[in-house]
C-alpha positions as CSV (number, residue, x, y, z in Angstrom):
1,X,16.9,151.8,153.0
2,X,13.0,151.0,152.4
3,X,13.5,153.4,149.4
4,X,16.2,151.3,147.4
5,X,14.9,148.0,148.5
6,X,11.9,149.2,146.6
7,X,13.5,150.1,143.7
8,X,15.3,147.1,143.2
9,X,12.6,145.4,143.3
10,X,10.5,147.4,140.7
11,X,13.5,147.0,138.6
12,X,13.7,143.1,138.8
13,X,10.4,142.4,138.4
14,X,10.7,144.8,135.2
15,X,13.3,142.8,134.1
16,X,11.7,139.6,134.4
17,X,9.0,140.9,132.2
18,X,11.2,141.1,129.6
19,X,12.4,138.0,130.1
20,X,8.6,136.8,130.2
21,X,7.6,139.0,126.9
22,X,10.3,137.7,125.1
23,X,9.8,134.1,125.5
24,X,6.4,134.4,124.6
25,X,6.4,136.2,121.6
26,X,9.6,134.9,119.5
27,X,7.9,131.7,119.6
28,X,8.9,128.1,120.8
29,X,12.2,127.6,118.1
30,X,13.9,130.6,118.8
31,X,16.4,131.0,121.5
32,X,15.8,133.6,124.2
33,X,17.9,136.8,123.7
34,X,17.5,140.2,125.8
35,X,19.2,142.6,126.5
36,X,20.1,142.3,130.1
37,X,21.1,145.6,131.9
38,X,23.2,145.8,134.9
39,X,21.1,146.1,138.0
40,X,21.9,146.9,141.7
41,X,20.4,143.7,143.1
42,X,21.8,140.7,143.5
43,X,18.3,139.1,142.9
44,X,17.9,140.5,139.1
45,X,20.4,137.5,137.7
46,X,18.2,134.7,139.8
47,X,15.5,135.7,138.7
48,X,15.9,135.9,135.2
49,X,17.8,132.6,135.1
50,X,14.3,131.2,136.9
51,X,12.3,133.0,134.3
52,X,14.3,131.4,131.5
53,X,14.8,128.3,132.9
54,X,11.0,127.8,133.1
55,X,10.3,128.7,129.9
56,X,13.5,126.1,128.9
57,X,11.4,123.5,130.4
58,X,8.3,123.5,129.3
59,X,10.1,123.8,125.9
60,X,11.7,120.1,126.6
61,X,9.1,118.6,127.5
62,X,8.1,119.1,130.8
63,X,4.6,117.9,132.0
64,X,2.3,117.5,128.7
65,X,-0.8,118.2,131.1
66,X,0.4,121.5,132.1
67,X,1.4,124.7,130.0
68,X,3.7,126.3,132.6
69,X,4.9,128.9,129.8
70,X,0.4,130.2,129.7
71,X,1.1,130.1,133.9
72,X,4.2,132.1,133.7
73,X,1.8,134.3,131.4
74,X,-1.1,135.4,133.5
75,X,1.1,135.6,136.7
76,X,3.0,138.4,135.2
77,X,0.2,139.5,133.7
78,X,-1.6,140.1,136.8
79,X,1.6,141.6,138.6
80,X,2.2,143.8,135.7
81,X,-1.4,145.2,135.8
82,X,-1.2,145.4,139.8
83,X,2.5,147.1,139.7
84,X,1.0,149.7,137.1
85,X,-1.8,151.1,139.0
86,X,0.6,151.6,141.7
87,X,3.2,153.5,140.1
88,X,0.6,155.1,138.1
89,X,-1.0,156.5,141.2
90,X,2.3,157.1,143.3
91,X,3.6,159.3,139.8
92,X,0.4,161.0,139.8
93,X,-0.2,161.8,143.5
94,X,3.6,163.1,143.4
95,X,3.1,165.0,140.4
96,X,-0.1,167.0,142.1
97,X,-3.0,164.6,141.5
98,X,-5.7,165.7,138.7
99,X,-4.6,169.5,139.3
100,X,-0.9,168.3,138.4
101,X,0.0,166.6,135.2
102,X,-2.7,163.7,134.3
103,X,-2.3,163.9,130.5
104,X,1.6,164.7,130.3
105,X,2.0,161.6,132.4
106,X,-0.4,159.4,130.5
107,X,1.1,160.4,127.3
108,X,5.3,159.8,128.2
109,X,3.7,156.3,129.7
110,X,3.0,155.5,126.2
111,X,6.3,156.9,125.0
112,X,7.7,154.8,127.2
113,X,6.2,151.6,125.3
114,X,7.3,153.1,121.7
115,X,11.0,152.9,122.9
116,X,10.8,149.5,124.6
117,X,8.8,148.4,121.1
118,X,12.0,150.5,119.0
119,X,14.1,148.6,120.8
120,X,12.8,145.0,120.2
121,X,12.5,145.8,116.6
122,X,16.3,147.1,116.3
123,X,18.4,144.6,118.9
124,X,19.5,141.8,117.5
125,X,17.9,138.3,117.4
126,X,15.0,139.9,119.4
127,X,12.2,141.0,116.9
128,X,11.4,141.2,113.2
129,X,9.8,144.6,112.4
130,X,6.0,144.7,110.2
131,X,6.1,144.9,107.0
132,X,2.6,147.6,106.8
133,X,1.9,150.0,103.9
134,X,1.0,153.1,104.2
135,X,-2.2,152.2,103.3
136,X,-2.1,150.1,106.6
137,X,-1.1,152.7,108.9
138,X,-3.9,154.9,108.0
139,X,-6.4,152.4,108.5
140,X,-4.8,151.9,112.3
141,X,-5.4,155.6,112.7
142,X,-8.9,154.5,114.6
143,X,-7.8,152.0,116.5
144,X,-4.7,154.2,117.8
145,X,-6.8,156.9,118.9
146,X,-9.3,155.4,120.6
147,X,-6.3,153.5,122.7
148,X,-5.4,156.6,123.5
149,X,-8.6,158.3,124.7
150,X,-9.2,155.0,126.4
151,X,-5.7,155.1,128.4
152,X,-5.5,159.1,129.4
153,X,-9.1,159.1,130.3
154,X,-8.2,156.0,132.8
155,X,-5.1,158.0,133.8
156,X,-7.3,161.6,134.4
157,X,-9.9,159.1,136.1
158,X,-7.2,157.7,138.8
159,X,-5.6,161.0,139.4
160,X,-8.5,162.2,140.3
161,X,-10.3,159.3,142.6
162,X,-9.2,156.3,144.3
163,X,-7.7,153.6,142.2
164,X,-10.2,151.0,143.4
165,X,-13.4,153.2,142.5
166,X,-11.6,153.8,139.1
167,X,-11.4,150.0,138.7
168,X,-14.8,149.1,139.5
169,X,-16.0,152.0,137.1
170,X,-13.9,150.6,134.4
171,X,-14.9,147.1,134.8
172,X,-18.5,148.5,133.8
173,X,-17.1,148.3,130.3
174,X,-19.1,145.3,128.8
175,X,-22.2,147.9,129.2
176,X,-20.3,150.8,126.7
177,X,-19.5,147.8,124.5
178,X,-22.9,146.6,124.0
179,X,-24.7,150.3,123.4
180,X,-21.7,151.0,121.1
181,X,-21.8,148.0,119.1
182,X,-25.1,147.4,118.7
183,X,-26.1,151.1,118.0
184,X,-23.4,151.8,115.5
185,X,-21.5,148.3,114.5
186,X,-24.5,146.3,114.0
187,X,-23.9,143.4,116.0
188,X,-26.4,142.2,118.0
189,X,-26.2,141.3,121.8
190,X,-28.7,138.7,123.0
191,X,-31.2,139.5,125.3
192,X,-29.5,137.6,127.7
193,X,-26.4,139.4,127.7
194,X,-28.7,142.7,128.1
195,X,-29.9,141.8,131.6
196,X,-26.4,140.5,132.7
197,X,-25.5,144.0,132.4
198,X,-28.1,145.1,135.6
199,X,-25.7,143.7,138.4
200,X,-22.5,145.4,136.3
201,X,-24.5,148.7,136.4
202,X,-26.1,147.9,139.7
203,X,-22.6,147.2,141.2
204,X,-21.2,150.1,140.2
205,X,-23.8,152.7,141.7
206,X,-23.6,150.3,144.3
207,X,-19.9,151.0,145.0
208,X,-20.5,155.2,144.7
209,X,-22.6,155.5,147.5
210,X,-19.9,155.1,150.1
211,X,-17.1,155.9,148.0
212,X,-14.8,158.0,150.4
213,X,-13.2,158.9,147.6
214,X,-15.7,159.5,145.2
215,X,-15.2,162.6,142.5
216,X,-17.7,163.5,139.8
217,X,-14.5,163.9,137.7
218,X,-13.1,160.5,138.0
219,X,-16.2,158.7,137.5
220,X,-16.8,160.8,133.7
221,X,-13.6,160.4,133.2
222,X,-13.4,156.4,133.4
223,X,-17.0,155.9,131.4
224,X,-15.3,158.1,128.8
225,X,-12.2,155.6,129.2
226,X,-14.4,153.3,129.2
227,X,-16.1,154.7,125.4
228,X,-12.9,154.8,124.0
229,X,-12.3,151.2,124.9
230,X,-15.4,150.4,123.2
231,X,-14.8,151.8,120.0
232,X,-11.0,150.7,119.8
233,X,-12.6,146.8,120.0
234,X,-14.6,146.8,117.8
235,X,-12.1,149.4,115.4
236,X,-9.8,147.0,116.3
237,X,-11.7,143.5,114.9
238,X,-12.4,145.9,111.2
239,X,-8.5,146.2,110.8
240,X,-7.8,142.9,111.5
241,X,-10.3,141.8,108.8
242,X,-8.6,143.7,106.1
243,X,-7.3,141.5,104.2
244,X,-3.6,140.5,104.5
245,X,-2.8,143.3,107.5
246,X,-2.7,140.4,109.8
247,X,0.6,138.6,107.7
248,X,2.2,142.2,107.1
249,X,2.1,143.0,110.5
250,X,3.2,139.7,111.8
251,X,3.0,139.3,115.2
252,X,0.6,140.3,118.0
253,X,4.0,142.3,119.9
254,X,4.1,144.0,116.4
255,X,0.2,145.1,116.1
256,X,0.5,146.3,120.0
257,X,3.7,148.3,119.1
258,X,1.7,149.5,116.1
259,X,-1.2,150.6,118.0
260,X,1.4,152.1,120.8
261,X,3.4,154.3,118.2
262,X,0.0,155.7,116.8
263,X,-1.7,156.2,120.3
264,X,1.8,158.3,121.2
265,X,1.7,160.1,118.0
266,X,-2.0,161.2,119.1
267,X,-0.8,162.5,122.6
268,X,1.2,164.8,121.7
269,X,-1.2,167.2,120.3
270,X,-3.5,166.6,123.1
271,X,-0.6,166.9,125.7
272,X,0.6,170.4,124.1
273,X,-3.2,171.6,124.0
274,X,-4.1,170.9,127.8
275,X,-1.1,171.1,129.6
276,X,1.8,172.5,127.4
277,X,2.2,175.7,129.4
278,X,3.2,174.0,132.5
279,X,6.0,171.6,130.4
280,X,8.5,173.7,131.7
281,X,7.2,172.9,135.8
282,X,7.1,169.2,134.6
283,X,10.8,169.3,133.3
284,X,11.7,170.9,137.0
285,X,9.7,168.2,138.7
286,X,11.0,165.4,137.0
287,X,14.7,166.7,137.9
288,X,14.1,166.6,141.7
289,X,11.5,164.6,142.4
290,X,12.2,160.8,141.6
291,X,8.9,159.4,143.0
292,X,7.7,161.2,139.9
293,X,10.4,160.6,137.5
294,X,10.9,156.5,138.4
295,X,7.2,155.7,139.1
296,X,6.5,157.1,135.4
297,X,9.1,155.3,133.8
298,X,8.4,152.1,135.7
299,X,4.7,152.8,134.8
300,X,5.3,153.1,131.1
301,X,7.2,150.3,130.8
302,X,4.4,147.8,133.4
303,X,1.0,149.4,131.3
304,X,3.3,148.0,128.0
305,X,4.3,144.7,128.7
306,X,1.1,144.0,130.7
307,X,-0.5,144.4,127.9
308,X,1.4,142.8,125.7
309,X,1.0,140.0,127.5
310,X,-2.7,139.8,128.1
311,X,-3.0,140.1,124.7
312,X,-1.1,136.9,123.9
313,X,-2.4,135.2,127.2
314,X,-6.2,135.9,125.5
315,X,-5.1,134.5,122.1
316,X,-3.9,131.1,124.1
317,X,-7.0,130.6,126.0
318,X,-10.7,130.1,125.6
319,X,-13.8,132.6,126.3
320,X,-14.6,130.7,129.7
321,X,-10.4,131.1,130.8
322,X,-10.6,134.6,129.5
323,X,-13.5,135.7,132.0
324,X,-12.3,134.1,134.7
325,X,-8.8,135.5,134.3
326,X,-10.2,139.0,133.7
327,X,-12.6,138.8,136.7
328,X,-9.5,137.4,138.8
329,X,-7.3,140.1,137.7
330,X,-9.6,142.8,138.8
331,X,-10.5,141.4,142.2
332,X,-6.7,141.3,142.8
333,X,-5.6,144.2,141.4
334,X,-9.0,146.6,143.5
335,X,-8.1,144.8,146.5
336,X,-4.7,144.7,146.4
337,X,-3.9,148.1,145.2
338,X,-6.4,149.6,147.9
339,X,-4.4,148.1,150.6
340,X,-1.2,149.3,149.4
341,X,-2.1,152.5,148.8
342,X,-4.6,152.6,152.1
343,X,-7.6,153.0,149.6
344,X,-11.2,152.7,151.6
345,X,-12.4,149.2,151.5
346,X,-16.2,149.8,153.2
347,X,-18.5,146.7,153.0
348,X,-21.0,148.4,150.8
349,X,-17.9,149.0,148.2
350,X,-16.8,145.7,148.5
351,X,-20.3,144.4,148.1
352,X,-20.9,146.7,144.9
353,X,-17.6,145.5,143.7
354,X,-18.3,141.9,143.9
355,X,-21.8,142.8,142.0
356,X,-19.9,144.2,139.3
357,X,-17.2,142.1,139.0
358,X,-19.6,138.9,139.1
359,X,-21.9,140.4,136.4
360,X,-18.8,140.8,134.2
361,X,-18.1,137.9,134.2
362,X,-22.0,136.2,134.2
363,X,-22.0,138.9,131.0
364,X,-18.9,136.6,129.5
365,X,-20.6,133.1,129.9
366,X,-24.3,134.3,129.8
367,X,-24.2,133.1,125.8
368,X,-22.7,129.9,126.5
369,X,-24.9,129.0,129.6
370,X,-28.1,129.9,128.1
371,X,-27.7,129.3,124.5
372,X,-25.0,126.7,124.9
373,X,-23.0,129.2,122.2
C-alpha cells in the first residue's frame, strides 16, 4: 500500500546516506564499510551499490574536470534537508502540533544523531573517536547549547506555522548574525553588507502579510532560532581557534558528533522542565501511532547526516559555491515542502520569498562584488 511504499522509501534513501556520509568522511584511502541492515525493499541493495560505485569511480580516476563525489554531496544534502522538514512536520502535526510535543520531539531528534554518531565511533573500520580533554569539552559547552536553542526553537517554530513561512523566517539569519557579531564579537560588517540586509528583512515582512498560516508563535520562535544560530557561529569559530582542539578532535563527523552529544545533554533538562509531565502520553503515542514514532526516528537520523554533510560540502567549496548552494537549497526545500505538505504558495509569499532568499545570497557576495574581497 501507499503507506509501505513510503516507508521503504524513507528507509533507502536513509540508507544511502550512510552510504554517502561514510564515503565522505573516512577520506579517499580508506575502503568503504557500513553497516548495512536488512531492509524490505528490493531497491535498498541497488542503491547502495550505485552510491558506492560512484564514489569507487571518482576515486579511480574518473573525469579530472568533475568532482562527482562534491555532486553526490549537495544532492543528498538537499534531499536530506528536504526529507527532514517533512518528517519533522508529519511527526509534529501527528504528535498535536505546537499544543503536542515540540520540545520532546526536537530533543529525541538529536538523540537520534548521538546513537548514529556512538555507533560510527564503536563499528569497526568505520570511525576513529576524538581524542578531547576535559578541558575541551567544557569549552564546547557554548557552542552545544546554542545548537540546541537554535534547533528546538526551529522545531517549536514549524509546529506551530507552516514549514515554508518557517523557512523564509529562518533564512533572515544573516541579519541576527550581523547585530550579534558586531555588537558583542567585534567584527565588523561593511556597510555594504548592512544594506543587503533590507531585501532579507523586506522579504520576510513581505512574506507575513498573506501568510495563511501565519502565527505570532512561529515567527518568535524561528528569530529566536534564528539568535541561537547566531551565537553558535561565531562560539563555534572561538573553539576552533583554541589551539590544538582542531587535531584532538580530528575530523569534521567528530566535531558535529561533539556538538550533537552536548546539544542532547542540554535537552534533557529543558525537555523535563516544559513538557516532562506529559512523558507518560508521549510514551502511549509513540506505541500506537507510527506516523509519530517513524517520522521522528526518520527525522533524527535526516537533521544528522544533513548536516553532517553540508558541513563537509562547505569545507569543499568556495564562498560564491556556498551561497548559491544555500540559496538553492532553500528555494527547493520552501517550494517543495509546501507542495507536499499542501502549504499556501500565494504570489505575494512567493514574491517575499524570492526577496529574501535573493538578498541572502546578494548579503554572501556583496563583499566580493563591491570590494573585490
Amino acid at each position: 500500500n501507499a503507506e509501505a511504499t513510503k516507508g521503504n522509501a524513507i528507509d533507502d534513501l536513509a540508507l544511502v546516506f550512510l552510504v554517502a556520509v561514510d564515503a565522505a568522511t573516512l577520506g579517499d584511502t580508506r575502503p568503504i564499510a557500513v553497516a548495512r541492515p536488512h531492509l524490505a525493499s528490493p531497491r535498498a541493495d541497488a542503491l547502495v551499490a550505485a552510491a558506492s560505485d560512484s564514489v569507487t569511480t571518482v576515486r579511480g580516476g574518473g573525469l579530472p574536470t568533475i568532482d562527482f563525489a562534491l555532486m553526490a554531496y549537495f544532492a543528498f544534502w538537499y534531499l536530506g534537508n528536504y526529507f527532514y522538514n517533512i518528517a519533522n512536520k508529519m511527526a509534529l502535526k501527528a504528535a498535536g502540533g505546537s499544543a503536542g510535543y515540540p520540545m520532546t520531539i526536537g530533543v529525541l531528534q538529536l538523540g537520534v544523531g548521538v546513537l548514529y554518531a556512538l555507533y560510527m565511533w564503536l563499528a569497526p573500520d568505520a570511525r576513529s573517536p576524538p581524542k578531547v580533554t576535559k578541558d575541551d569539552l567544557v569549552k564546547m559547552l557554548p557552542v552545544g547549547f546554542c545548537a540546541c536553542g537554535a534547533h528546538c526553537f526551529s522545531v517549536f517554530a514549524l509546529s506551530a506555522g507552516a514549514v515554508s513561512f518557517g523557512q523564509i523566517v529562518k533564512a533572515a539569519e544573516p541579519a541576527f548574525a550581523a547585530v550579534i557579531s558586531t555588537l558583542l564579537y567585534g567584527k565588523e560588517i561593511s556597510t555594504a553588507k548592512w544594506l543587503a540586509l533590507i531585501p532579507v528583512i523586506g522579504g520576510v515582512v513581505l512574506a507575513s502579510v498573506k501568510e495563511l498560516d501565519f502565527a505570532w508563535a512561529a515567527l518568535i520562535a524561528a528569530c529566536v532560532a534564528n539568535l541561537f544560530a547566531a551565537f553558535k557561529a561565531n562560539e563555534n569559530k572561538k573553539l576552533m581557534d583554541a589551539d590544538g582542539i582542531k587535531d584532538r578532535i580530528g575530523s569534521v563527523g567528530n566535531q558535529f558528533a561533539l556538538t550533537t552529544i552536548v546539544s542532547f545533554l542540554f535537552g534533557l533538562p529543558l525537555l523535563i522542565l516544559k513538557e516532562g509531565h506529559k512523558w507518560s502520553g508521549f510514551v502511549e503515542l509513540m506505541k500506537t501511532n507510527k506516523v509519530v514514532s517513524t517520522n521522528l526516528i526518520t527525522s533524527g537520523l535526516y537533521f544528522y547526516l544533513y548536516n553532517e554533510l553540508a558541513t563537509l560540502t562547505i569545507k569543499k567549496t568556495n564562498a560564491v559555491t556556498q551561497s548559491v548552494a544555500n540559496t538553492a537549497k532553500r528555494v527547493i526545500v520552501i517550494i517543495g515542502v509546501a507542495l507536499v505538505l499542501g502549504e499556501s504558495l500565494a504570489p505575494i509569499k512567493l514574491l517575499g520569498c524570492t526577496i529574501g532568499i535573493g538578498g541572502v545570497m546578494l548579503y554572501s557576495l556583496i563583499d566580493k562584488i563591491v570590494y573585490g574581497k
